[in-house]
N, CA, C and O atoms as a CHARMM CRD file, in Angstrom:
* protein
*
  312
    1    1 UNK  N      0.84200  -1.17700   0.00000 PROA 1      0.00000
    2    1 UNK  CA     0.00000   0.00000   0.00000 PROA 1      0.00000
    3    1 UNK  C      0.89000   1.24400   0.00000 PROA 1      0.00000
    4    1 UNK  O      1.72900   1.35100   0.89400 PROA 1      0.00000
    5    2 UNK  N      0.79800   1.98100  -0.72700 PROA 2      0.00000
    6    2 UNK  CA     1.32800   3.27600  -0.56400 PROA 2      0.00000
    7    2 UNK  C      1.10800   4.41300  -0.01100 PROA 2      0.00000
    8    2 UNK  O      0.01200   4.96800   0.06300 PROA 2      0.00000
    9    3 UNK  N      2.47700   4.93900   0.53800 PROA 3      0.00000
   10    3 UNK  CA     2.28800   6.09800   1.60700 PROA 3      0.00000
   11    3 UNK  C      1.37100   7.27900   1.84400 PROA 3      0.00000
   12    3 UNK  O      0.82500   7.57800   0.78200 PROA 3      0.00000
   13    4 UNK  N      1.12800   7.78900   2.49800 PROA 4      0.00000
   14    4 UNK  CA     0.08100   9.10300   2.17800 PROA 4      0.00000
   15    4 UNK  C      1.28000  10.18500   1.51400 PROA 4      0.00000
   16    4 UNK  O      1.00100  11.09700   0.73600 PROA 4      0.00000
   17    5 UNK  N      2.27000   9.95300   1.86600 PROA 5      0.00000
   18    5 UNK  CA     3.50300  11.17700   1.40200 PROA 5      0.00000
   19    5 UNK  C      3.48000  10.27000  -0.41700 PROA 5      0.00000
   20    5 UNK  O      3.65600  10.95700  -1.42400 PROA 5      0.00000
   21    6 UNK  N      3.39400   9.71700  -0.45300 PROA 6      0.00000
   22    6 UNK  CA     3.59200   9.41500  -2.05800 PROA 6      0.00000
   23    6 UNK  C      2.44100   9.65800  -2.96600 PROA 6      0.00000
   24    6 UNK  O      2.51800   9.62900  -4.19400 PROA 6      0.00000
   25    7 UNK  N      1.08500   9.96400  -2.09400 PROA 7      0.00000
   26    7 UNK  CA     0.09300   9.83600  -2.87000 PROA 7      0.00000
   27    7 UNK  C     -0.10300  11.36700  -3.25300 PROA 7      0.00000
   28    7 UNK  O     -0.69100  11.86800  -4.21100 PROA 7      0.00000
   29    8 UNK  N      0.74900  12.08900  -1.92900 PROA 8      0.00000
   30    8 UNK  CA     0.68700  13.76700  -1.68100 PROA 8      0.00000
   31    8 UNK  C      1.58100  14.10000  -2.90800 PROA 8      0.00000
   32    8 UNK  O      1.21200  15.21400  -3.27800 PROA 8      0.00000
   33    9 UNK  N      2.55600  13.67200  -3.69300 PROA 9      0.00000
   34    9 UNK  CA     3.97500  13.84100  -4.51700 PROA 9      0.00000
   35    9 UNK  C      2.71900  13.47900  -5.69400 PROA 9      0.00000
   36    9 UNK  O      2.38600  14.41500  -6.42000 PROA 9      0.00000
   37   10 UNK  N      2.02500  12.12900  -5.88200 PROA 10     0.00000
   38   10 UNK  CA     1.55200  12.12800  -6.98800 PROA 10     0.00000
   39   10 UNK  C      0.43400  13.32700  -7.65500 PROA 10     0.00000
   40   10 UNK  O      0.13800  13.62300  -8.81300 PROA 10     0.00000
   41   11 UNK  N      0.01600  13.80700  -6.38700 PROA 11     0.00000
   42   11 UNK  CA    -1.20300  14.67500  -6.49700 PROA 11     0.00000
   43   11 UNK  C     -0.73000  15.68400  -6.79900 PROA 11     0.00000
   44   11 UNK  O     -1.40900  16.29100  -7.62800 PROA 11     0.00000
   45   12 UNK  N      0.41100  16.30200  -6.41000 PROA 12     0.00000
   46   12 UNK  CA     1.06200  17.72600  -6.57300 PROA 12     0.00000
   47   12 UNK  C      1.53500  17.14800  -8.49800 PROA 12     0.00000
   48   12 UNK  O      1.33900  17.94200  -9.41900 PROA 12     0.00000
   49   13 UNK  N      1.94100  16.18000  -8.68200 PROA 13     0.00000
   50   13 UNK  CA     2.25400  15.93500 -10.32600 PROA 13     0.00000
   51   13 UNK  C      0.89700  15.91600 -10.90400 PROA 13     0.00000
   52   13 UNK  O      0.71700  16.69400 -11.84100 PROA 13     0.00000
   53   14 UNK  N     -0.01500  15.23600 -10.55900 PROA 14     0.00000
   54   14 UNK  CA    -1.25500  15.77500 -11.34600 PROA 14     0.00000
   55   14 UNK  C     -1.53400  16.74400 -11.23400 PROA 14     0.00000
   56   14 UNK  O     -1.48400  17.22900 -12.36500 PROA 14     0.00000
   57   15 UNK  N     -1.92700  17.68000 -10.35100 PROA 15     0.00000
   58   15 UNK  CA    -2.22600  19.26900 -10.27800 PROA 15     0.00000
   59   15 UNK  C     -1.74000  20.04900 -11.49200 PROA 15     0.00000
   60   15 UNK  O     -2.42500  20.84100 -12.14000 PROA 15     0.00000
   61   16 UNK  N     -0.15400  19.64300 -11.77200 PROA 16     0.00000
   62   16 UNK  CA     0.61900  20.32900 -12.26600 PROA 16     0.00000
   63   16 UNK  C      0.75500  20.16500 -14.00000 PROA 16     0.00000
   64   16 UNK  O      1.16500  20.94900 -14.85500 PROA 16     0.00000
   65   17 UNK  N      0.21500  18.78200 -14.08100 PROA 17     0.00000
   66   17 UNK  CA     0.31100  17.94100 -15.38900 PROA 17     0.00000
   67   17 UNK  C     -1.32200  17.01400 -16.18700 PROA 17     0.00000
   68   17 UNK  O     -1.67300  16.69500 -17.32300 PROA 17     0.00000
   69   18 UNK  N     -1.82500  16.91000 -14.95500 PROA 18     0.00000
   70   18 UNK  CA    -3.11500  16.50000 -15.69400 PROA 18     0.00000
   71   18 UNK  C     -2.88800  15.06700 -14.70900 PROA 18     0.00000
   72   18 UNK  O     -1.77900  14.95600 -14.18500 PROA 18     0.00000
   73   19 UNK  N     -4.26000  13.61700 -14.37000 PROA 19     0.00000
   74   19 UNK  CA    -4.14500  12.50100 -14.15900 PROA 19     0.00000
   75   19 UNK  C     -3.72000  11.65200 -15.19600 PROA 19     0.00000
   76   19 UNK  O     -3.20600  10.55900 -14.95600 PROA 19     0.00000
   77   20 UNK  N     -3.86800  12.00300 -16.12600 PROA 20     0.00000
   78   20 UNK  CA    -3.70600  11.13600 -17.45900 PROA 20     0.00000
   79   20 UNK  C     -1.69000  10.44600 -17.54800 PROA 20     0.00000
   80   20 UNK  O     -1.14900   9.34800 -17.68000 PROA 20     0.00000
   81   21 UNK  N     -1.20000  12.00400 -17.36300 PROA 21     0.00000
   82   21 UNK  CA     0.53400  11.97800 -16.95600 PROA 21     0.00000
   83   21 UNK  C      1.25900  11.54500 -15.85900 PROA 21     0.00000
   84   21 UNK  O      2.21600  10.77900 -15.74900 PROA 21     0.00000
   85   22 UNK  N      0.48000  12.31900 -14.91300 PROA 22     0.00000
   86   22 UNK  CA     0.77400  12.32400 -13.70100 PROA 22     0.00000
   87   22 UNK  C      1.38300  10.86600 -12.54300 PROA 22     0.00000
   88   22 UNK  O      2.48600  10.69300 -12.02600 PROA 22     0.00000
   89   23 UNK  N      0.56600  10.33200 -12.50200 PROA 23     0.00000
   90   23 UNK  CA     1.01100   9.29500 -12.26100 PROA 23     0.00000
   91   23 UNK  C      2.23500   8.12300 -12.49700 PROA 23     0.00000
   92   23 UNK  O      3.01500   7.53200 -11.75000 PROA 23     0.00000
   93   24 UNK  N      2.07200   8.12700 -13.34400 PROA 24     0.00000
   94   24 UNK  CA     2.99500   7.35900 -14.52600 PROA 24     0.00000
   95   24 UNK  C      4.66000   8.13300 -14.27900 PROA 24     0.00000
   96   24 UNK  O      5.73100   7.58000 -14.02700 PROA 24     0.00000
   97   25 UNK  N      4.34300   9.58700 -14.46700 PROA 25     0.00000
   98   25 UNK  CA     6.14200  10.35900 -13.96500 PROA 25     0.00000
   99   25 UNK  C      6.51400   9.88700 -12.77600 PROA 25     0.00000
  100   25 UNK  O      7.67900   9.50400 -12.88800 PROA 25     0.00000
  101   26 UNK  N      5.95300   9.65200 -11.25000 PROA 26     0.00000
  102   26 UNK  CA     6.18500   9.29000 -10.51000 PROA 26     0.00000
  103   26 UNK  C      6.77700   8.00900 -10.46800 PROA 26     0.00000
  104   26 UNK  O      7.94600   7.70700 -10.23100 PROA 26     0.00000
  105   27 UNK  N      5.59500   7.14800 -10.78800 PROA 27     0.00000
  106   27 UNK  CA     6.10200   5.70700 -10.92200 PROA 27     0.00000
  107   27 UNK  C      7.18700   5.38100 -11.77100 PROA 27     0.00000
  108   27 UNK  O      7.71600   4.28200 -11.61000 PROA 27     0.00000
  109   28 UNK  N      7.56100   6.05500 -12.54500 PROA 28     0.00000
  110   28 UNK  CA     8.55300   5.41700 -13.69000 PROA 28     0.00000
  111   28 UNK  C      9.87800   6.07400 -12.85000 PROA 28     0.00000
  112   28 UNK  O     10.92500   5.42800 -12.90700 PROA 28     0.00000
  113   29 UNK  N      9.86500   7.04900 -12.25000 PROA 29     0.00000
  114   29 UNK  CA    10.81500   7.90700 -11.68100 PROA 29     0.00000
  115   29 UNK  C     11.29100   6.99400 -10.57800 PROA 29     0.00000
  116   29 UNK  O     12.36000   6.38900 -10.65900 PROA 29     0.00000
  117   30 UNK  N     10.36800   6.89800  -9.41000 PROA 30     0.00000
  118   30 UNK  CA    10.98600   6.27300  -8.33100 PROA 30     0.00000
  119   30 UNK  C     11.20300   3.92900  -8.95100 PROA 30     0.00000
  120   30 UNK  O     11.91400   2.97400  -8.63900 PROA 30     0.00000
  121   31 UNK  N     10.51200   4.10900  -9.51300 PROA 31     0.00000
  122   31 UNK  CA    11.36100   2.32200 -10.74900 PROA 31     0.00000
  123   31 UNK  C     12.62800   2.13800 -10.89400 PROA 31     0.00000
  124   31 UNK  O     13.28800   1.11300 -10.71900 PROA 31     0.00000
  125   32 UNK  N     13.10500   3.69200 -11.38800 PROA 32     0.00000
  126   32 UNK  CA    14.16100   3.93900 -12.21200 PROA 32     0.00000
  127   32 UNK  C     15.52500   3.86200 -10.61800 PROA 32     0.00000
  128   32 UNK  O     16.71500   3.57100 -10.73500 PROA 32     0.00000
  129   33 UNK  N     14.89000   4.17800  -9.47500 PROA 33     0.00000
  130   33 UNK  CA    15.77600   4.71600  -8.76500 PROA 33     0.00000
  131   33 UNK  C     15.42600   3.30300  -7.33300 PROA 33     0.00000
  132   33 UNK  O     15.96600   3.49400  -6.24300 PROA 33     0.00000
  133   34 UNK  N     14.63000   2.15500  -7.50400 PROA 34     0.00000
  134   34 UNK  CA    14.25100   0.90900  -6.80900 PROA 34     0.00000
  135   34 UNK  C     13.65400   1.46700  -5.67800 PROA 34     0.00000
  136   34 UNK  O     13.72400   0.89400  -4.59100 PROA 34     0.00000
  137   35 UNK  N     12.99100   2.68400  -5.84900 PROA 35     0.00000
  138   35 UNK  CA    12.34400   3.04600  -5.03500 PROA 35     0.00000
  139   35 UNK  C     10.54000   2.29600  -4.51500 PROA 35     0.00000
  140   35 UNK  O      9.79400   2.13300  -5.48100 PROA 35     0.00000
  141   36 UNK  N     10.10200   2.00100  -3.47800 PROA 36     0.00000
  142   36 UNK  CA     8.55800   1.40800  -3.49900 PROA 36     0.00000
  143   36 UNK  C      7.75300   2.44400  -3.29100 PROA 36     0.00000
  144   36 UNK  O      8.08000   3.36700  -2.54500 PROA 36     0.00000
  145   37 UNK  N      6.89300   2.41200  -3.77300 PROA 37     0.00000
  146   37 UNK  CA     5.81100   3.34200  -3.12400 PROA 37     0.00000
  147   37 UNK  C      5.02500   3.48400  -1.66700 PROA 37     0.00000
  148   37 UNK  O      4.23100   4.33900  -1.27600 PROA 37     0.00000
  149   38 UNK  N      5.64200   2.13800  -0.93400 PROA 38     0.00000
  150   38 UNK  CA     4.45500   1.90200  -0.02200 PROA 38     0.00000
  151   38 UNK  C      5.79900   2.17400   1.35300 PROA 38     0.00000
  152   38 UNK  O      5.49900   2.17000   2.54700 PROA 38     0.00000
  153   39 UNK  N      7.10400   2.36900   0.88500 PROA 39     0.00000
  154   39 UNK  CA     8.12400   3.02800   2.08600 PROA 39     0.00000
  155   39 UNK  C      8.42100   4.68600   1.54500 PROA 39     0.00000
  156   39 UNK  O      9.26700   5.29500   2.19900 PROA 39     0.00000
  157   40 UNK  N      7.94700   5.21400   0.71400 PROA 40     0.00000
  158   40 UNK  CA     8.07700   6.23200  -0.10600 PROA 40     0.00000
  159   40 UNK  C      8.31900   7.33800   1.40500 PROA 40     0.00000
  160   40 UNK  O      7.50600   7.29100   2.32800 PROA 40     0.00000
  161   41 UNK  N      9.39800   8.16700   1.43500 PROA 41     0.00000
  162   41 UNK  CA     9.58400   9.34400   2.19900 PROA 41     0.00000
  163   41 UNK  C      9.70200  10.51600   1.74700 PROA 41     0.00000
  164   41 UNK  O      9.87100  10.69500   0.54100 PROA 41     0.00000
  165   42 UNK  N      9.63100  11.59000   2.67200 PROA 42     0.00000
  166   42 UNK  CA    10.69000  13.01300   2.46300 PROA 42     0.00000
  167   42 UNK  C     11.84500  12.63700   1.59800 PROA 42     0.00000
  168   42 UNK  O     11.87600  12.69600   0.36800 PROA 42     0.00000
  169   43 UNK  N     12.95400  12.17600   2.54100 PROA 43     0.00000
  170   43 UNK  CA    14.18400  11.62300   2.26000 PROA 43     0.00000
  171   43 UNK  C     14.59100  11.02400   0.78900 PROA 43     0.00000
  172   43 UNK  O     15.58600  11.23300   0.09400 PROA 43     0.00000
  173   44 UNK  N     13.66400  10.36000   0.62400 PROA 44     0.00000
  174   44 UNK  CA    13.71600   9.60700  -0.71000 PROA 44     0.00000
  175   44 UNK  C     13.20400  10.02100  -1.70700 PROA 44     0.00000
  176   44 UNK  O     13.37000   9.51400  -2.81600 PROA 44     0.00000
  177   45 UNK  N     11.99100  11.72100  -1.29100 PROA 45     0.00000
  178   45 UNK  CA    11.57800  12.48300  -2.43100 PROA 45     0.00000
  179   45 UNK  C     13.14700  13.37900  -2.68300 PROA 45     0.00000
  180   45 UNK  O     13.20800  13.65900  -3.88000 PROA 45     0.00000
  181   46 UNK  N     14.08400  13.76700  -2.11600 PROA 46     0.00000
  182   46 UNK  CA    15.37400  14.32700  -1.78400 PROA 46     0.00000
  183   46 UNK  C     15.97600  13.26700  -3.25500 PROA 46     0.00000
  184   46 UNK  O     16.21000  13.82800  -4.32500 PROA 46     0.00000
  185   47 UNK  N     16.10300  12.23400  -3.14800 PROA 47     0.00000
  186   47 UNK  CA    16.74500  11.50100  -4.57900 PROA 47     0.00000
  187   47 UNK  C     16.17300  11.46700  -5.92900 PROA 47     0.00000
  188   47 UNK  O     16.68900  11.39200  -7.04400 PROA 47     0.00000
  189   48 UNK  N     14.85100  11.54900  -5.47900 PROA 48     0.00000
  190   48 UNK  CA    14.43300  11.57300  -7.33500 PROA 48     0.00000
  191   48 UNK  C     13.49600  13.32200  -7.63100 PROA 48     0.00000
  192   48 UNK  O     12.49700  13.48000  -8.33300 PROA 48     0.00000
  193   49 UNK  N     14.25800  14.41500  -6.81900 PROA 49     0.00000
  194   49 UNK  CA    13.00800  15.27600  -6.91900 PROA 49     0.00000
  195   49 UNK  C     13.86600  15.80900  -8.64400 PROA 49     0.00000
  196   49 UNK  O     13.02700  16.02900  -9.51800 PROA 49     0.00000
  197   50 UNK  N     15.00200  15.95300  -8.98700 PROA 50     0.00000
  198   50 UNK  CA    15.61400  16.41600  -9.87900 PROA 50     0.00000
  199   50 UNK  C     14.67600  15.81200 -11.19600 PROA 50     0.00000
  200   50 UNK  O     14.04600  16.40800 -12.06900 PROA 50     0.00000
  201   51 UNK  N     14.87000  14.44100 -10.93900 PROA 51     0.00000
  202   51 UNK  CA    14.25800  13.46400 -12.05900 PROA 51     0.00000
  203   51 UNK  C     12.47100  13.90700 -12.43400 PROA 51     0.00000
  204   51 UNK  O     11.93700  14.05300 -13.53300 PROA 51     0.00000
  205   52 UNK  N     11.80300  14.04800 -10.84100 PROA 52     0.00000
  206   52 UNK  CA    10.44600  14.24100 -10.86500 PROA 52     0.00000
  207   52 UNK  C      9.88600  15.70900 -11.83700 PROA 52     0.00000
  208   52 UNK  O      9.02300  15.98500 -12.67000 PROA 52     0.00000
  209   53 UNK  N     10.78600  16.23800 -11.24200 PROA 53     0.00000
  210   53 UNK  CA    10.54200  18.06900 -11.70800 PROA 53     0.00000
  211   53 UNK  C     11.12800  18.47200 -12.59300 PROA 53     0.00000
  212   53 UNK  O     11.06600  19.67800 -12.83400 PROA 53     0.00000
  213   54 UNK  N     12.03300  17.47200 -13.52800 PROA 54     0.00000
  214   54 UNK  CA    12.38000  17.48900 -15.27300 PROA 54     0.00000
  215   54 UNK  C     11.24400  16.69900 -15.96300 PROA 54     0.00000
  216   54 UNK  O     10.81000  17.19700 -17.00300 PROA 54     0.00000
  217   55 UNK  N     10.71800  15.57900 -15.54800 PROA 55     0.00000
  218   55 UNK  CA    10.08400  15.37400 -16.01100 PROA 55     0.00000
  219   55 UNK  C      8.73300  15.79400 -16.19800 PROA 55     0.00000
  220   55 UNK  O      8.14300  15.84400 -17.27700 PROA 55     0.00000
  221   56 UNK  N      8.19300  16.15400 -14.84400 PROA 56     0.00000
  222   56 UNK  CA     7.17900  16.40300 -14.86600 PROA 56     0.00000
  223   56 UNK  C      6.81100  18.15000 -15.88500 PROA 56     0.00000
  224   56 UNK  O      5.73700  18.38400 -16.43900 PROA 56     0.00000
  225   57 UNK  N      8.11500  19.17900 -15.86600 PROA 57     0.00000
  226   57 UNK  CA     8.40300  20.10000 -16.42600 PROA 57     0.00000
  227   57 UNK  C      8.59100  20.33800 -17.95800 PROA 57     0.00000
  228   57 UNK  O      8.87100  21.41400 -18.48600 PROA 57     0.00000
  229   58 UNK  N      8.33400  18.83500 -18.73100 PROA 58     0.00000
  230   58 UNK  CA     8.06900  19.07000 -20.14200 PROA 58     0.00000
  231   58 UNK  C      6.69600  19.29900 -19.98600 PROA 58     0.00000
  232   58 UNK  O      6.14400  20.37300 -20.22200 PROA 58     0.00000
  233   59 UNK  N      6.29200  18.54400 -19.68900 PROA 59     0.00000
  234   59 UNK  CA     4.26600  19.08900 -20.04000 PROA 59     0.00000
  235   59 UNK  C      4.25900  20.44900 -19.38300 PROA 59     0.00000
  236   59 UNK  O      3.12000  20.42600 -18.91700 PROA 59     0.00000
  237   60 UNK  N      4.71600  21.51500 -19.06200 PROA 60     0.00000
  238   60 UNK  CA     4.47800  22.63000 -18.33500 PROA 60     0.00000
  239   60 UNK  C      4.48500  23.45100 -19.35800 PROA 60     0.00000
  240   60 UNK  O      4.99900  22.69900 -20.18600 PROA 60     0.00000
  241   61 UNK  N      4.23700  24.74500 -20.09600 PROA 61     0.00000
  242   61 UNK  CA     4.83900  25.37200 -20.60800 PROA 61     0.00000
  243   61 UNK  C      5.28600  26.92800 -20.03300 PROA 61     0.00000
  244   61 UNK  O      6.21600  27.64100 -20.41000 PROA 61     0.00000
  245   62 UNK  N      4.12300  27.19800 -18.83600 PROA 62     0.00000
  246   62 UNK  CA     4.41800  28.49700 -18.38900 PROA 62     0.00000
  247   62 UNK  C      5.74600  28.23000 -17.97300 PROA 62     0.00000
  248   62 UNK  O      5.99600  27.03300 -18.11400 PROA 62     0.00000
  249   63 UNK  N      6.86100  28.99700 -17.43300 PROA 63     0.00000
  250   63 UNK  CA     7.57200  29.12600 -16.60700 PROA 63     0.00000
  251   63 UNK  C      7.53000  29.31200 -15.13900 PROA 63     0.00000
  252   63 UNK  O      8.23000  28.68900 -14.34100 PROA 63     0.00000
  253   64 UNK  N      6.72200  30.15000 -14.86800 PROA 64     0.00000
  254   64 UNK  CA     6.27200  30.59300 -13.83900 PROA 64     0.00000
  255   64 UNK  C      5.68300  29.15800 -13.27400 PROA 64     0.00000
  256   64 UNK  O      6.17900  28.92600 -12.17200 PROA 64     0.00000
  257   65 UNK  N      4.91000  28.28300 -13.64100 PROA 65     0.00000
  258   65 UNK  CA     4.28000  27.15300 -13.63600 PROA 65     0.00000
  259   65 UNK  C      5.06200  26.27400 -13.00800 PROA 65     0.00000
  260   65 UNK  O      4.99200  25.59600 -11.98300 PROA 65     0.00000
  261   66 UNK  N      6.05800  26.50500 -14.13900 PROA 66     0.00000
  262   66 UNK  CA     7.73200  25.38200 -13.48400 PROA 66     0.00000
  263   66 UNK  C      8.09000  25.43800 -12.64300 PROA 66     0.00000
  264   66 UNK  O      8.30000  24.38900 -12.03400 PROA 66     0.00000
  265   67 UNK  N      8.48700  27.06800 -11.87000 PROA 67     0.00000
  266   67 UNK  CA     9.18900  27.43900 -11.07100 PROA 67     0.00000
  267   67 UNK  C      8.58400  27.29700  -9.62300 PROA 67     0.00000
  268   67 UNK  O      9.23900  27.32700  -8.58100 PROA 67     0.00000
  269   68 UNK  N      6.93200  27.10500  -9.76200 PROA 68     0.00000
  270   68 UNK  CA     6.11800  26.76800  -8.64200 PROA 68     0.00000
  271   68 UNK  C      6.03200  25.40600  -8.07200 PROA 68     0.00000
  272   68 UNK  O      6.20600  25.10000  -6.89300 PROA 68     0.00000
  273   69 UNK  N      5.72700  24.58800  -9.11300 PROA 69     0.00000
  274   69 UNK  CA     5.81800  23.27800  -9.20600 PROA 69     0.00000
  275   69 UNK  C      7.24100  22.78400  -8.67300 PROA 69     0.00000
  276   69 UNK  O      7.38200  21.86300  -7.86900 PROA 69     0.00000
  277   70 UNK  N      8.24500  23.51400  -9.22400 PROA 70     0.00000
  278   70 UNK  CA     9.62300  22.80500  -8.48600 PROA 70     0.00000
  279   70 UNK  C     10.07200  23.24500  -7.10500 PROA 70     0.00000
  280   70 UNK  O     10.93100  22.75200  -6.37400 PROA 70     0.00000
  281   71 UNK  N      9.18400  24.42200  -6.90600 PROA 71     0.00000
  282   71 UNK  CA     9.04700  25.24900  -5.49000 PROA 71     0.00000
  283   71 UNK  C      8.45900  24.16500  -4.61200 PROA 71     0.00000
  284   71 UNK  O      9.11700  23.90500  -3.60500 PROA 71     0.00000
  285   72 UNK  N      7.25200  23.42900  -4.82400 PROA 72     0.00000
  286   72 UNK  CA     6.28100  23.07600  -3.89400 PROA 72     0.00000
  287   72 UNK  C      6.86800  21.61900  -3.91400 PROA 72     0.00000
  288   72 UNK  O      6.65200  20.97200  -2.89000 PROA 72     0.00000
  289   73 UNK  N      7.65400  20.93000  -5.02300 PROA 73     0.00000
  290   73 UNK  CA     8.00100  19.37400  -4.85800 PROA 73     0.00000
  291   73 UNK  C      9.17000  19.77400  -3.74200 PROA 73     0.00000
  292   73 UNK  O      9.37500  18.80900  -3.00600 PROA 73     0.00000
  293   74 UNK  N     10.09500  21.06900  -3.36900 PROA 74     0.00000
  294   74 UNK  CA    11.20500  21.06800  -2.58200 PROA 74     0.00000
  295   74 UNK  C     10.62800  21.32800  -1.51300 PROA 74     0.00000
  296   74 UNK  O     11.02000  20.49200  -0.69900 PROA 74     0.00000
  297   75 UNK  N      9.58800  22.32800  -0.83300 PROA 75     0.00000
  298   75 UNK  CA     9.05000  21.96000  -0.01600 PROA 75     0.00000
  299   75 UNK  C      8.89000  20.74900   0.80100 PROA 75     0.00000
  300   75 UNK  O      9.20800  20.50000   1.96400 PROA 75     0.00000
  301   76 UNK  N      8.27700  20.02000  -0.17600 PROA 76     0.00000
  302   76 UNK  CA     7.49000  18.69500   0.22500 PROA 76     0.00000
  303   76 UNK  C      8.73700  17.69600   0.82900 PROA 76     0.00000
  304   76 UNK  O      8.70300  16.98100   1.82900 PROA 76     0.00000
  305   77 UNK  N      9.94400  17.92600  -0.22500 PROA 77     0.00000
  306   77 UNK  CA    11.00600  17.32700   0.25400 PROA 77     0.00000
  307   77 UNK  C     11.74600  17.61800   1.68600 PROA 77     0.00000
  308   77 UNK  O     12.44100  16.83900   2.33900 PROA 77     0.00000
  309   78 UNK  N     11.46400  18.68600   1.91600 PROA 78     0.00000
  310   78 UNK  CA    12.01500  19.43900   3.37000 PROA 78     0.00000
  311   78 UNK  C     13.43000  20.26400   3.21500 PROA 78     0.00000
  312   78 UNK  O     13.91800  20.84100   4.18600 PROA 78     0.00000
């Protein structure tokens, strides 16, 4: 089962990208890095936030958009 902190990371990528995307950046992101969803942390948003917030930052086009979105995933990270 997955964390409430992972479901909070997926929701901030849909907000930002649509459900259709959203999901899928996460999961393929923390795959890539043998990350689970269901031990998912702060800490471990700290290793893939680079990966999360490039990726998730092609579907963006504002800037301003980007710069919020990569604001609120570092937050989240602490």
């Amino acid at each position: 089962m997955a964390t409430i902190f992972y479901k909070d990371v997926v929701s901030a990528v849909v907000a930002a990208v649509g459900a259709e995307k959203g999901p899928g950046i996460v999961e393929r992101q923390l795959q890539s890095k043998g990350i689970s969803p269901d031990k998912f942390d702060a800490s471990q948003l700290q290793g893939v936030l680079v990966a999360i917030c490039s990726a998730t930052k092609l579907y963006i086009s504002d800037p301003a958009k980007k710069a919020g979105f990569e604001a609120k995933l570092r937050a989240m990270a602490g």
